[in-house]
N, CA and C of each residue as an Amber inpcrd file, in Angstrom:
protein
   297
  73.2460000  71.1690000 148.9380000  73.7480000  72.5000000 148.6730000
  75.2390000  72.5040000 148.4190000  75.5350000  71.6210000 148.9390000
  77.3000000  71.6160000 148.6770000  77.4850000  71.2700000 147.9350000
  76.8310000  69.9940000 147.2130000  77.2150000  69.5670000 145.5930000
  77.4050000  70.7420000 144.9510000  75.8100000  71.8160000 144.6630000
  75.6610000  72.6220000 144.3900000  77.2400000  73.7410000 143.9240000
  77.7120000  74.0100000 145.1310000  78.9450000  74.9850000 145.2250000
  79.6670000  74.4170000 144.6710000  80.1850000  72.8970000 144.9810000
  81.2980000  72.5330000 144.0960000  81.4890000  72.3580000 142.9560000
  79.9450000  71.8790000 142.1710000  79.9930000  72.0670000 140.9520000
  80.4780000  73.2930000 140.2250000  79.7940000  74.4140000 141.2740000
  80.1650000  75.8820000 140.5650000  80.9380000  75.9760000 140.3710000
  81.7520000  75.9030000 141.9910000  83.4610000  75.9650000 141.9670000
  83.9780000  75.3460000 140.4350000  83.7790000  74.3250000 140.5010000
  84.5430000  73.5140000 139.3280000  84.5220000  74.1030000 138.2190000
  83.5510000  74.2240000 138.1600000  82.5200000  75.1970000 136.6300000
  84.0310000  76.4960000 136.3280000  83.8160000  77.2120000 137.2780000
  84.5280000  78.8020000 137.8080000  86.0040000  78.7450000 136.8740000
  86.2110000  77.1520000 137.6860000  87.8800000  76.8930000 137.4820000
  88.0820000  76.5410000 136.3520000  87.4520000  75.8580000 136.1560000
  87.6540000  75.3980000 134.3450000  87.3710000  76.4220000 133.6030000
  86.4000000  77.0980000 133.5340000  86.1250000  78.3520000 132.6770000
  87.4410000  79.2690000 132.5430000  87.8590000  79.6990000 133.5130000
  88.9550000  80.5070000 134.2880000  90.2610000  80.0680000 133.4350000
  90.4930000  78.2750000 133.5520000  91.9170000  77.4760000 133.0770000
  91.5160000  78.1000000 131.5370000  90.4210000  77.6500000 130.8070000
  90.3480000  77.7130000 129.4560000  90.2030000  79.4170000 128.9820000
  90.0840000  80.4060000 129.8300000  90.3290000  81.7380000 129.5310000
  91.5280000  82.1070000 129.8260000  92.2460000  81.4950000 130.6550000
  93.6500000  82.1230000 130.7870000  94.5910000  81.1280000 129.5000000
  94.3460000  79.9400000 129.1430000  95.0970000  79.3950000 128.5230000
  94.5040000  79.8880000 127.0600000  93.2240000  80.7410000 126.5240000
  93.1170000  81.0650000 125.1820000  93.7040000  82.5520000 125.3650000
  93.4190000  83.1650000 126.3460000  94.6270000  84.7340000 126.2210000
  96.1590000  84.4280000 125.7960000  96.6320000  83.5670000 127.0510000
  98.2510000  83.2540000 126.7360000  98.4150000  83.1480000 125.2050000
  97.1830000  81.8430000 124.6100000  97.6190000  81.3140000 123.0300000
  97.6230000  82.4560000 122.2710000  96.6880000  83.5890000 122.3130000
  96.3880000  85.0460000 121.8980000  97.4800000  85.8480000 122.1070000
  97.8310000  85.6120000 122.9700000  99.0330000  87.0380000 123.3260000
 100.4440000  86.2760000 122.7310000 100.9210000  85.0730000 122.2790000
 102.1080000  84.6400000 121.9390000 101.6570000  84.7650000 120.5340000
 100.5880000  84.6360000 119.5520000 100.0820000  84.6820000 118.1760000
 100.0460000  86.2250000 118.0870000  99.5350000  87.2800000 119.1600000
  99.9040000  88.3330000 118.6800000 101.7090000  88.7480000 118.6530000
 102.2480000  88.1180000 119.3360000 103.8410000  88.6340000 119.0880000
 104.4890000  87.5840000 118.4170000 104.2770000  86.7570000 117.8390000
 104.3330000  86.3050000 116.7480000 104.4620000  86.9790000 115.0440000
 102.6440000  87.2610000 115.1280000 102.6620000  88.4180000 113.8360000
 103.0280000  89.8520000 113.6880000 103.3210000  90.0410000 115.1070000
 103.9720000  91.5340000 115.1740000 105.1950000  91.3770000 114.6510000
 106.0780000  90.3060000 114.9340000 107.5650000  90.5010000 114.8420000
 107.9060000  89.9110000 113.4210000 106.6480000  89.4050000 112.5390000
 106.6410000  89.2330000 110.7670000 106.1220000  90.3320000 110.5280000
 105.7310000  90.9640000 110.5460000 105.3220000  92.1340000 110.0690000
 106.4420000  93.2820000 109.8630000 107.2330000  93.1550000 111.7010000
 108.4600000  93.9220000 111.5210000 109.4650000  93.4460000 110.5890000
 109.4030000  92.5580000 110.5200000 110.5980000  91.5600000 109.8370000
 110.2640000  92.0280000 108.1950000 109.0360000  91.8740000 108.1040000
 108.3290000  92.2900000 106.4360000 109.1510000  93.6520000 106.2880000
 108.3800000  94.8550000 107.0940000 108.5210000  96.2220000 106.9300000
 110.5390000  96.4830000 106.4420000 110.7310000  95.5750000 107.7990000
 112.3750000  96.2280000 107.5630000 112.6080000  96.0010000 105.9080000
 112.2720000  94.1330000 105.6210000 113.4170000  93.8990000 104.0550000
 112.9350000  94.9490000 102.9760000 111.2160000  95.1420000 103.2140000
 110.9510000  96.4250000 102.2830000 111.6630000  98.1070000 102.3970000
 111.8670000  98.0050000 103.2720000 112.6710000  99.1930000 103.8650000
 114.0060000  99.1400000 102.8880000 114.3620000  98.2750000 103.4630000
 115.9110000  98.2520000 102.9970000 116.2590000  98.0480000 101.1090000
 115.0960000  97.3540000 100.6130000 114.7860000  97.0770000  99.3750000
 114.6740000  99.0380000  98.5920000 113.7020000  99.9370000  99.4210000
 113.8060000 100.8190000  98.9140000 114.5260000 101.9150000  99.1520000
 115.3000000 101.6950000 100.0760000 117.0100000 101.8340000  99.8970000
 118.0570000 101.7400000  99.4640000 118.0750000 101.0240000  98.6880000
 118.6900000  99.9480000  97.7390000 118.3910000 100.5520000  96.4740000
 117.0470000 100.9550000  95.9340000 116.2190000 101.4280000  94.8160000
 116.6680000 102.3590000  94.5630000 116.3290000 103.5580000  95.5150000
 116.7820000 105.0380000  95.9570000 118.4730000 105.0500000  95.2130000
 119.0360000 104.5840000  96.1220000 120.6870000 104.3780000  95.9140000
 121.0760000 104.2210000  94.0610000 120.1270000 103.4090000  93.7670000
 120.6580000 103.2970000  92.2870000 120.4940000 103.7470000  91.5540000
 118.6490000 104.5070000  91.7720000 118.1790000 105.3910000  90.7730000
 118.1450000 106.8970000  90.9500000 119.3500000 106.8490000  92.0110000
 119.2630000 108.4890000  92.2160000 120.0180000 109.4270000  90.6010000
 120.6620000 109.0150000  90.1370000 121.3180000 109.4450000  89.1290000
 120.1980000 109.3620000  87.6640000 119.3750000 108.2940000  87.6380000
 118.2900000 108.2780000  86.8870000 117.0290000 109.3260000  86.7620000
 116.9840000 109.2160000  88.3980000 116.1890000 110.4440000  88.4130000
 116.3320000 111.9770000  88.6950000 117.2130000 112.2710000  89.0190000
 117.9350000 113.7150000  88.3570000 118.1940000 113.7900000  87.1700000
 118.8320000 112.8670000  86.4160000 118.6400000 113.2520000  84.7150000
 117.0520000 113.3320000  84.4260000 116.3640000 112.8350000  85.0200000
 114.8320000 112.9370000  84.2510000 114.4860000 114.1960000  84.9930000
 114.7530000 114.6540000  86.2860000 114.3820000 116.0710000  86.7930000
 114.8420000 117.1680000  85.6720000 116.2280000 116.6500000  85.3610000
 116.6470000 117.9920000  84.9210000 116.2350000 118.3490000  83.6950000
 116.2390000 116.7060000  82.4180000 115.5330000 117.4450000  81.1240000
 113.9010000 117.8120000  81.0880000 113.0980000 117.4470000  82.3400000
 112.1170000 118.3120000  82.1520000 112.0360000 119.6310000  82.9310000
 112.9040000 120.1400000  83.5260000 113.3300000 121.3240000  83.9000000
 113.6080000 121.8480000  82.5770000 114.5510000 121.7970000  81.7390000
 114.8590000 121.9600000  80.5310000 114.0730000 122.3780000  79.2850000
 113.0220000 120.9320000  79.4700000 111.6520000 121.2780000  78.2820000
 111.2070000 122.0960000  78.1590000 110.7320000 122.6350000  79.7900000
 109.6530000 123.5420000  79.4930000 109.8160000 125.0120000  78.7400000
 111.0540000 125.6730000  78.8810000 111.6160000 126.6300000  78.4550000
 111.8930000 126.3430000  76.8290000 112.1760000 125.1770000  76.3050000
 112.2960000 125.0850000  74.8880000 111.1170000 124.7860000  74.5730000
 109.7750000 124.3980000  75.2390000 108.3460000 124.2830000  74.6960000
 107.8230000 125.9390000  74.2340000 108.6810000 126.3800000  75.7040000
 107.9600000 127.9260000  75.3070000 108.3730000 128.7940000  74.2290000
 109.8670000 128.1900000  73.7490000 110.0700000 129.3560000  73.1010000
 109.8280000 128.4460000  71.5390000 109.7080000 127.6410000  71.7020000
 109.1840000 127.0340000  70.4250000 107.5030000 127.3780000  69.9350000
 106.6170000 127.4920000  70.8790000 105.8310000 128.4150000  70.7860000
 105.7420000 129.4450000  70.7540000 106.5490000 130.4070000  70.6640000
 106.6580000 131.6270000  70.6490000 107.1950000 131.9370000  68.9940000
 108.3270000 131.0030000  68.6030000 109.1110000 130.7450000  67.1360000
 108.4160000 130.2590000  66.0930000 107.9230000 128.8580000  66.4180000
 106.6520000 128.5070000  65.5100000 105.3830000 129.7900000  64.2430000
 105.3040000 130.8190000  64.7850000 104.3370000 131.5840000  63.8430000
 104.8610000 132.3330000  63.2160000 106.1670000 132.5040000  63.0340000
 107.3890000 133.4350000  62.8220000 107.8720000 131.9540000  61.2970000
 107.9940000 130.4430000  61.7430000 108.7080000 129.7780000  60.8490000
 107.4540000 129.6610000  59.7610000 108.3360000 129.4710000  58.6640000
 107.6100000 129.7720000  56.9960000 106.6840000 128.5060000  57.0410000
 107.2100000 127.4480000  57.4020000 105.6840000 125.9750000  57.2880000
 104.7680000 126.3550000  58.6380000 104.5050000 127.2760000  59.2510000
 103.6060000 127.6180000  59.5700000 102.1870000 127.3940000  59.0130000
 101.3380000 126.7570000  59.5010000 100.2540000 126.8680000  58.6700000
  99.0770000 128.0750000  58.8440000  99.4320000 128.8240000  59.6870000
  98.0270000 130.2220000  60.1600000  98.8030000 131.1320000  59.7200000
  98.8650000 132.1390000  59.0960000  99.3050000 133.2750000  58.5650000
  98.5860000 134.1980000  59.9440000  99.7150000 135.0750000  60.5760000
  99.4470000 136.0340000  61.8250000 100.3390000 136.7820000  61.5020000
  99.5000000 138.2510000  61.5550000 100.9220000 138.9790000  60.8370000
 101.8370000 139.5300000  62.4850000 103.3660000 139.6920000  61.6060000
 104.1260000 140.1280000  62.4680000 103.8000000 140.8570000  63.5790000
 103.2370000 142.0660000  63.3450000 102.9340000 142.8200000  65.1080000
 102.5030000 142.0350000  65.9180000 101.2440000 141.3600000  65.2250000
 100.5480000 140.5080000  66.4740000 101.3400000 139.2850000  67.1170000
 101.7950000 139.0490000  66.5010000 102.9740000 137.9780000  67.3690000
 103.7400000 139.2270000  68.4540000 104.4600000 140.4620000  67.6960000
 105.1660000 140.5940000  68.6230000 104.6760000 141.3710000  70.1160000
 103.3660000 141.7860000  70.0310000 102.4930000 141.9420000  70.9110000
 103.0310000 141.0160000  72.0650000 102.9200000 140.0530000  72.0760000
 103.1040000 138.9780000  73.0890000 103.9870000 139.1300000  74.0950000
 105.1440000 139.9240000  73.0760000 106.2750000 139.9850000  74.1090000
 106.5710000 141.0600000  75.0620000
């Protein structure tokens, strides 16, 4: 019967050594890839910071001429049936209906 126990024992302990020594390997591989990941996030961070910074002037000129368009789309549609290469003949009132 005592063999018995000690084997267990032994069994217990070794099981025990090789679960505490695959957590430890687990828990240093998880803070490992945590701190590349952070390391990733920041240079992308800072990369589109960097982006931001240069193309801020790029993209306010592109805000503003399509701010711009839309008001010369409209009134170019509005001018269009009024100019002589017009191709639909609409007579005058009915255009000015619109307005």
């Amino acid at each position: 019967m005592q063999r018995k126990s000690h084997y267990s024992s032994c069994r217990l302990k070794t099981s025990l050594l090789l679960f505490i020594f695959t957590w430890s390997r687990l828990r240093r591989d998880f803070f490992y890839v945590r701190e590349q990941i952070r390391a990733i996030e920041n240079r992308y961070r800072a990369e589109l910071e960097k982006w931001k910074l240069e193309s801020v002037v790029e993209i306010w000129t592109d805000s503003v001429n399509r701010s711009h368009s839309t008001p010369k789309g409209r009134i170019a549609e509005q001018m269009a049936p009024v100019l002589p290469g017009f191709l639909f003949n609409l007579p005058i009132p009915a255009l000015l209906e619109q307005w």
